[in-house]
N, C-alpha and C positions, 0 to 999 in steps of 0.2 A: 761669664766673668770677662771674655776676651771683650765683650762690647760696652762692658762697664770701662774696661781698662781705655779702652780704644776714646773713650768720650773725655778721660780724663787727661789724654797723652798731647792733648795745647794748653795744660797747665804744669803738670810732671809725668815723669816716667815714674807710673807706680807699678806694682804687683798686688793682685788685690788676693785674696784668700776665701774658699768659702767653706765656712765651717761646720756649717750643720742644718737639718731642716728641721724644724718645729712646726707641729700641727696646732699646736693649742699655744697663740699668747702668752698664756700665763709662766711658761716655760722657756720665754725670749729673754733671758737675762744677759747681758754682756760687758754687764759692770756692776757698781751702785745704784740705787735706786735716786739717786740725786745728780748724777753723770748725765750731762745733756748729750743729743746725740740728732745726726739730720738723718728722719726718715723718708724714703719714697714710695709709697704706696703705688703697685701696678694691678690692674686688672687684666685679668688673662682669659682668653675663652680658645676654646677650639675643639672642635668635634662634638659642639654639642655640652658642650661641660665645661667648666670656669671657676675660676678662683679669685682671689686675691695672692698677692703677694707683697711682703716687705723688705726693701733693701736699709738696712740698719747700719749707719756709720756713725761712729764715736764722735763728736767734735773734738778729743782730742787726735786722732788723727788725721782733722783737715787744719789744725793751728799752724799744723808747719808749711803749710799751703795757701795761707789766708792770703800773703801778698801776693801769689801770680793769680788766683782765683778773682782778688780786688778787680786783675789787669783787664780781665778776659772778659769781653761784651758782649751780651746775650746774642747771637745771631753773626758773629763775625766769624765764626768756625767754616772752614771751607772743604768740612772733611765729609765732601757726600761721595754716597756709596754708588759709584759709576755702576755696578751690574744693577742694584736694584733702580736705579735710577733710569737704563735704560730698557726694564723690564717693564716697569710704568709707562712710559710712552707708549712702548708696544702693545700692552695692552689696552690703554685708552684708545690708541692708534684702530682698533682692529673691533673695538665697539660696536656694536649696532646701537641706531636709536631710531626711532622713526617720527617721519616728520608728515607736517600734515599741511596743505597746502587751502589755505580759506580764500575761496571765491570773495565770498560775502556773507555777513553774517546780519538775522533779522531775526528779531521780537514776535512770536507769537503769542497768542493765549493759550491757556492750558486746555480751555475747551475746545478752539482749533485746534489741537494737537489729536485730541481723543478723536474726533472728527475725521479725521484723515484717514483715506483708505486706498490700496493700491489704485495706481490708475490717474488717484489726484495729480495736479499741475501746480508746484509753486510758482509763481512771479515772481524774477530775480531781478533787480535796479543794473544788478552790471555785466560791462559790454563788453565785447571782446579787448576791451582797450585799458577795462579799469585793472587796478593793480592786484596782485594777488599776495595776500602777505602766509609769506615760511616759517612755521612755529615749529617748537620741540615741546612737550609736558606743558602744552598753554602760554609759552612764551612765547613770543612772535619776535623773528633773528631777522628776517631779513621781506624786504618789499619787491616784488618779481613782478615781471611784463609775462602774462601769457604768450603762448604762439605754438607752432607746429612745428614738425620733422619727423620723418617717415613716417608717415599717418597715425602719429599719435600727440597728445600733447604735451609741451614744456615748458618750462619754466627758464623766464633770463633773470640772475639777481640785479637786479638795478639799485640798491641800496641796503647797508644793514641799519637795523632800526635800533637806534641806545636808546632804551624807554628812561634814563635819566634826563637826559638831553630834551625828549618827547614830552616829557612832565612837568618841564618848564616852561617850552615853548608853549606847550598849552594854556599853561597857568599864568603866562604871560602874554596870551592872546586873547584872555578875558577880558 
């Protein structure tokens, strides 16, 4: 109920009440069967198991609220929840994903493919010099210059790739 109240408290300071749980519909009565009322239906899950739920408000007690509600613009509320908000960073922050570094990529047939046996040699077009492009889940982020350090290899980002940007320059180089 606190986070009911807490959403409502940039229009009024209310006290909201809760009065009772209903398992069956048909026993949600909270007035006349002609009394309009705004519903919010949530889904709920966790551990495995879930529900619905319905928050039931009378229209007649948001009449007396109609003009600060008119006032209040979808998205101007600046009431974010600083812990959870910086619990989100942290754990995005702390992520793994993994990324995949593509040399070069090249078209075979499916019958070359079956053909292939330890030992085989592909032929690769690129040199130490062509670009390597830095993907995540088949997205390609960014275009790198191969090179070395401490005897192994690396990657420099030389550019990040906006495939919008990419989609038209191509489509406008036809």
């Amino acid at each position: 109920m606190k986070c009911l109240e807490d959403a409502f408290k940039s229009i009024s300071d209310i006290t909201l009440k809760f009065e009772r749980i209903e398992s069956r519909m048909d026993f949600a009565v909270i007035g006349r069967r002609n009394n309009t009322a705004v519903v919010g239906r949530l889904l709920l899950q966790a551990i495995g198991r879930g529900g619905e739920m319905f928050v039931v408000i009378p229209h007649s007690a948001l009449t007396p609220l109609r003009q600060n509600l008119a006032q209040v613009v979808s998205g101007e509320g600046n009431n974010r929840d600083k812990n959870w908000t910086q619990q989100f960073q942290a754990e995005i922050q702390r992520t793994n994903i993994t990324l995949d570094a593509v040399l070069e990529e090249r078209q075979i047939t499916l019958d070359e493919l079956a053909n292939l046996k330890v030992g085989d040699v592909l032929q690769l077009q690129a040199t130490p010099r062509s670009k390597v492009t830095l993907q995540c889940n088949n997205q390609a982020l960014f275009a790198c210059s191969m090179g070395q350090a401490d005897g192994s290899y690396c990657l420099k980002v030389d550019d990040s790739i906006h495939q919008k940007e990419d989609i038209l320059d191509d489509l406008l180089s036809r």
